[in-house]
Steps between C-alpha positions, in 0.01 A plus 500: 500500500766482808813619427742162502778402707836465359556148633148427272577667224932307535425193403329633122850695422731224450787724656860306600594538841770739414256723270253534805806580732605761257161654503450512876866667526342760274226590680698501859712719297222738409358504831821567665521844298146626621583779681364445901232773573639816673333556848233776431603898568207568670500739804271332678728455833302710666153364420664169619633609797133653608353224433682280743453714723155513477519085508690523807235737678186287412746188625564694817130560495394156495726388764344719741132498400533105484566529918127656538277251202318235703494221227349162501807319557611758783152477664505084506889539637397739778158240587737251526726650728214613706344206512174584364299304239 
């Protein structure tokens, strides 16, 4: 069975308005004292900062390599130019 949505399950309490604003104060209340997560301690820095790196190169890479691939779309641009069909 599907857990049920509070507006479903509202209607069967027979709350007041001012009982059902009381209990939604409560529970911003709680949620308000949830501590927020600490960023992680992890010395991973390094590992981070190789890794872009490494993105960088291959981006680099396909910049350049991209000049010398003959695709479809290249090879219908440069017939066109040319003037052969």
């Amino acid at each position: 069975m599907p857990e049920q949505k509070a507006y479903q399950l509202e209607p069967l309490t027979g709350f007041t308005p001012h009982e059902k604003n009381y209990i939604k104060a409560l529970i911003r209340e709680a949620i308000a004292e949830i501590p927020a997560p600490t960023p992680s301690s992890c010395n991973c820095s390094g590992q981070v900062d190789g890794v872009s790196r490494r993105i960088s190169d291959l981006e680099a890479r396909y910049v350049e390599d991209d000049k010398y691939v003959i695709t479809r779309a290249k090879l219908a641009v440069f017939m066109k130019e040319e003037g052969i069909e």
